[in-house]
C-alpha positions in Angstrom: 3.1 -27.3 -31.7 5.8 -28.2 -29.9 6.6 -28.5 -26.2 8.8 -25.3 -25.8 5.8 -23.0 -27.6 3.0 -24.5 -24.8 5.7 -24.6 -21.6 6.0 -20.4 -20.2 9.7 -19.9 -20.5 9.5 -19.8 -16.5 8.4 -23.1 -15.8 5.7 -24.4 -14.1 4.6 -23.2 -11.2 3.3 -26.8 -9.2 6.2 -28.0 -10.0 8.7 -25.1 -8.8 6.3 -25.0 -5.7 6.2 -28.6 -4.9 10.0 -28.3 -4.9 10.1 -25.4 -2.6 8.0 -27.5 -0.2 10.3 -30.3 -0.4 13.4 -28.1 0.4 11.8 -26.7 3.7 9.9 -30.1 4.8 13.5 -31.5 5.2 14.4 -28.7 7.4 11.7 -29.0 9.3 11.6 -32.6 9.7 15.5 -32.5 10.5 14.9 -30.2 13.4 11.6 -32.1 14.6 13.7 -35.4 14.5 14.1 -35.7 18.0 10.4 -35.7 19.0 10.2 -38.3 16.3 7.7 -36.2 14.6 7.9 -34.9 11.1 6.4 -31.4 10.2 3.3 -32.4 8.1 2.3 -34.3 11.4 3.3 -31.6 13.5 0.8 -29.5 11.2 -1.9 -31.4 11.5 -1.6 -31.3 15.3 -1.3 -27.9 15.5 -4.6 -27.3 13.4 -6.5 -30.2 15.2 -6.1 -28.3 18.6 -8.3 -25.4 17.9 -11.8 -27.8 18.5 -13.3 -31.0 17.5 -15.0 -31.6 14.4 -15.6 -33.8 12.2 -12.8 -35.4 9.7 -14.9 -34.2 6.5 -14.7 -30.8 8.3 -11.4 -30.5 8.9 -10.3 -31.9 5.4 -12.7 -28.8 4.4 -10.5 -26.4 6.1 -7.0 -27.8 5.4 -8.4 -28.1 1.3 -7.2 -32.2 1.7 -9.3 -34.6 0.4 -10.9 -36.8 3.2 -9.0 -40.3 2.3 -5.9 -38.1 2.0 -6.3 -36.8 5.4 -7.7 -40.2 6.9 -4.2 -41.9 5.8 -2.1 -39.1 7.6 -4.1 -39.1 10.7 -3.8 -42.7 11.0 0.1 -42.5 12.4 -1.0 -39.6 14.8 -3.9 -42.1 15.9 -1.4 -45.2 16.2 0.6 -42.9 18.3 -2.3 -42.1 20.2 -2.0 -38.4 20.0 -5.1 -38.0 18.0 -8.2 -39.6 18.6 -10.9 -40.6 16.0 -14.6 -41.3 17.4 -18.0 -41.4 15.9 -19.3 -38.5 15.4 -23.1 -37.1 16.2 -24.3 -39.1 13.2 -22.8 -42.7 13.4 -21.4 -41.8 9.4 -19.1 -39.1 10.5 -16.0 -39.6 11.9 -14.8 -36.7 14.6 -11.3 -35.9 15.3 -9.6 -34.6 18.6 -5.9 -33.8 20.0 -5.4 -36.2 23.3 -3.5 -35.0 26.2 -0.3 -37.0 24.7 -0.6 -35.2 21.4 -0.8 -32.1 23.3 2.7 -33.2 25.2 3.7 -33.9 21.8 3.0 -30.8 20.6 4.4 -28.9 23.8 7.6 -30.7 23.1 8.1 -30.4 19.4 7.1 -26.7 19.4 10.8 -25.1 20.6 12.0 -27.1 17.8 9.8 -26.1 15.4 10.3 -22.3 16.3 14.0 -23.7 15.5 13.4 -24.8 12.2 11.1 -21.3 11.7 14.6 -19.2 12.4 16.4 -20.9 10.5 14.6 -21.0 7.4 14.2 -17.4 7.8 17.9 -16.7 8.5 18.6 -18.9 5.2 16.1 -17.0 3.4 16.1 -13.3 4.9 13.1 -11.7 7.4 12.0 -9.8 4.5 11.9 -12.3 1.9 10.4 -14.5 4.4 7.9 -12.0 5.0 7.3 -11.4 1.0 7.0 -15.4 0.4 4.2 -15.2 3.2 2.6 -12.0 1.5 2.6 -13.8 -1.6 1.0 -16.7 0.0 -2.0 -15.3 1.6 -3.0 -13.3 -2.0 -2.7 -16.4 -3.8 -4.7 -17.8 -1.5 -7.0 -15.0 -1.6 -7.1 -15.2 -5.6 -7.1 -18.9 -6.7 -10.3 -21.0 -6.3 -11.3 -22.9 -3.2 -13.3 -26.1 -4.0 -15.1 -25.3 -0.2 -15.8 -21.8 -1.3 -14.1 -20.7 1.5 -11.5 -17.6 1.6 -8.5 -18.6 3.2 
């Protein structure tokens, strides 16, 4: 059988998604430059802040795996705007924001609403608001290895 016959005439969708993400990462990042952060980071932050819990947990809830989320946390650590303790059982590892992640964070945040209007006025309100739709029922409708809905 050959290539073209197994390949949708569309593409793949990883692949076209992965590139979407690329394109908007570099806007964001661009925009966060000045708080030397980059929007992944930023991400993390923003989802660290809600409580502590362990790092297993929270690679649960972003659907990372734990070494994965272990070597991106380690920059926001070395920065010292995250903070990586033993947890209730000396095996876990629990994460938390520290006051300079929150300045971070406070900081970064009128940049990233920057980088949020842009790629909307790039992309249109309701096309941004049709990606987002799309997101959430994919989310909704493919697998979650935690067996959580998103």
């Amino acid at each position: 059988m050959s290539a073209s016959a197994r390949v949708p005439s569309f593409g793949c969708t990883c692949a076209r998604l992965r590139k979407l993400a690329r394109r908007v990462t570099r806007i964001y990042d661009a925009y966060l430059a000045p708080q030397s952060i980059k929007v992944t980071q930023f991400s993390l932050l923003v989802n660290a802040t809600s409580r502590e819990r362990t790092v297993s947990e929270f690679a649960a809830e972003l659907e990372m795996d734990r070494s994965t989320l272990s070597r991106n946390l380690a920059p926001l650590v070395a920065q010292g705007w995250v903070s990586i303790a033993i947890g209730a059982d000396t095996r876990s590892r629990s994460i938390s924001v520290t006051a300079a992640g929150r300045r971070k964070l406070k900081a970064a945040l009128p940049l990233w609403r920057k980088a949020q209007c842009e790629v909307e006025s790039m992309l249109g309100t309701e096309s941004v608001a049709q990606l987002h739709q799309n997101i959430r029922q994919a989310l909704a409708t493919l697998p979650n290895p935690t067996g959580k809905h998103a």
